[in-house]
C-alpha positions, -999 to +999 in steps of 0.1 A: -378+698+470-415+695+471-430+663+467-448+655+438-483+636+434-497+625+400-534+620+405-555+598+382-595+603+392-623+620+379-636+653+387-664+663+411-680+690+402-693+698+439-657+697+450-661+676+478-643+644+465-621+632+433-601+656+418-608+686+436-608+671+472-570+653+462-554+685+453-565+702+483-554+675+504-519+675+487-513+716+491-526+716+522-498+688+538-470+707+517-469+684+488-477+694+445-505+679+427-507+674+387-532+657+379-549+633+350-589+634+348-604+603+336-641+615+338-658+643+345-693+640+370-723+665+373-726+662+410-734+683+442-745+671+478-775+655+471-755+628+444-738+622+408-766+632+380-741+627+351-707+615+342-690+619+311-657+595+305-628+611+297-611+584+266-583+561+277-559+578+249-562+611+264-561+600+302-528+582+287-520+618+272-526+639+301-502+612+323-475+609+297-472+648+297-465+651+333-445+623+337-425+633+310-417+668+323-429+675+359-424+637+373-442+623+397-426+611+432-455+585+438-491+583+420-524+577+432-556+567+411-590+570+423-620+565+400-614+550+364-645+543+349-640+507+329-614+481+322-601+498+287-592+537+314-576+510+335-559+490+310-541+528+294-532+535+328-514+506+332-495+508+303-483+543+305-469+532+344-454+501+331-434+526+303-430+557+323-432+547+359-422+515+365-404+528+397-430+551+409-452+538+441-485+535+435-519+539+457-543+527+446-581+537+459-608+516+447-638+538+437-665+517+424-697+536+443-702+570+449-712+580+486-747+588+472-746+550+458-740+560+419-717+533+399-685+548+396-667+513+378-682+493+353-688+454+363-668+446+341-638+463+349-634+444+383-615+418+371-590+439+350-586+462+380-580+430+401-556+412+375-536+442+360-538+473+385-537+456+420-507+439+416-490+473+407-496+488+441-475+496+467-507+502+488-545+500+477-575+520+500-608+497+497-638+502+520-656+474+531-683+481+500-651+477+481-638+452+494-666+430+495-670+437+456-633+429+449-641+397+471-676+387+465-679+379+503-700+401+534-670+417+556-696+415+591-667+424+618-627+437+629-619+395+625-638+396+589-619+425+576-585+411+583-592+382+566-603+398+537-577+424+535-551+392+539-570+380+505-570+412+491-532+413+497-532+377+478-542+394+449-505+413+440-502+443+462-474+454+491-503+463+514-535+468+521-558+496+542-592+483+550-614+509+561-640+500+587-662+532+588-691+510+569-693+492+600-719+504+630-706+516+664-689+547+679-655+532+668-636+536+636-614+506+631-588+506+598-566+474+593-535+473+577-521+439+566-489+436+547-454+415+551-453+430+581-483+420+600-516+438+608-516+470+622-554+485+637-561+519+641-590+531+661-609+563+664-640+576+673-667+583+646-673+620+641-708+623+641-716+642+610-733+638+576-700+650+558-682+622+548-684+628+510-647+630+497-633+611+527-615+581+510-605+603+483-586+626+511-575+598+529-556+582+502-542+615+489-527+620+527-513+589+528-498+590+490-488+627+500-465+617+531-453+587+518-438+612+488-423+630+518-402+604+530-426+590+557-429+552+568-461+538+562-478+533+594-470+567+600-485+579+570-515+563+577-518+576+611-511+609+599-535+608+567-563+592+592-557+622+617 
């Protein structure tokens, strides 16, 4: 049976990241994508010139109509716009997918540095989202929003993915590519310990869409059975 990934982000029009970059990810390691939009951007390479919120009842809607039918092996959110999009999302897991794991990406800036969460959505995703995840994706911009703290090294970020992981979640995957030098360093920290994984920086301006891919990967082969160091390693790869 294919696996099945519910997808909760907003569209990008370019089709570099959100939406568009999940679904390819997901068909291209074997897995099916349905998706929920919660907002629809205006954007290209050059940056997000308009973005037009989808409303909570009808990201609800579009959720409750796959779950309902289609199912969803695990679920992944992306961007969600303000507390109320959260808040439906939420509710329509705690009814219809209490069970289902749950990744959680962070999206709060756009690569071109657009506001993709409103400030005052931070502490509803921190208080009623976080603590539903089985795994949540923050970079360091992220995670020094989520923390209201500078993440300045390898030490610093797992530190602050141990207090990110205070806040409710199984795990956490810091991403270090915000941080200068020819190597990539990601840190995992749940019960288990902290797991780093190193690579070398591609050195290229295309990095739009690259969270959103990442966590699709990982939610992708975790739906396929996969442990989740693995998964990471794979999704990373």
């Amino acid at each position: 049976m294919v696996s099945r990934v519910l997808i909760v982000a907003g569209s990008d029009s370019g089709g570099g990241a959100g939406i568009q970059a999940d679904i390819k990810t997901v068909i291209a390691l074997g897995g099916y994508s349905a998706t929920a939009i919660t907002a629809l951007t205006a954007q290209n390479s050059l940056g997000v010139s308009a973005i037009e919120a989808v409303s909570p009842a009808f990201i609800a809607s579009q959720m409750q109509a796959v779950l309902s039918d289609i199912g969803a092996d695990i679920i992944k959110t992306g961007m969600l716009g303000d507390g109320d999009a959260i808040n439906a999302v939420v509710d329509v897991l705690d009814q219809d997918a209490a069970d289902t794991p749950l990744i959680v990406d962070p999206v709060m800036v756009a690569k071109g540095g657009a506001s993709l969460l409103g400030e005052d959505a931070k502490s509803v995703l921190k208080e009623n989202l976080l603590p539903r995840a089985f795994l949540v994706t923050p970079n360091l911009p992220e995670a020094e929003a989520l923390l209201g703290c500078d993440i300045t090294g390898i030490d610093a970020m797992e530190d602050a993915a141990r207090a990110i992981l205070a806040l409710g979640p199984n795990a956490v995957l810091l991403k270090g590519g915000h941080l200068p030098g020819d190597e990539i360093v990601d840190v995992l920290v749940n019960s288990d310990g902290v797991t780093r994984f190193d690579g070398k920086r591609i050195n290229t301006p295309h990095t739009h869409g690259t969270g959103c891919t990442l966590a699709s990967a990982i939610a992708t082969s975790l739906a396929q059975g996969m442990g989740l160091v693995p998964a990471v390693s794979r999704a990373r790869s």
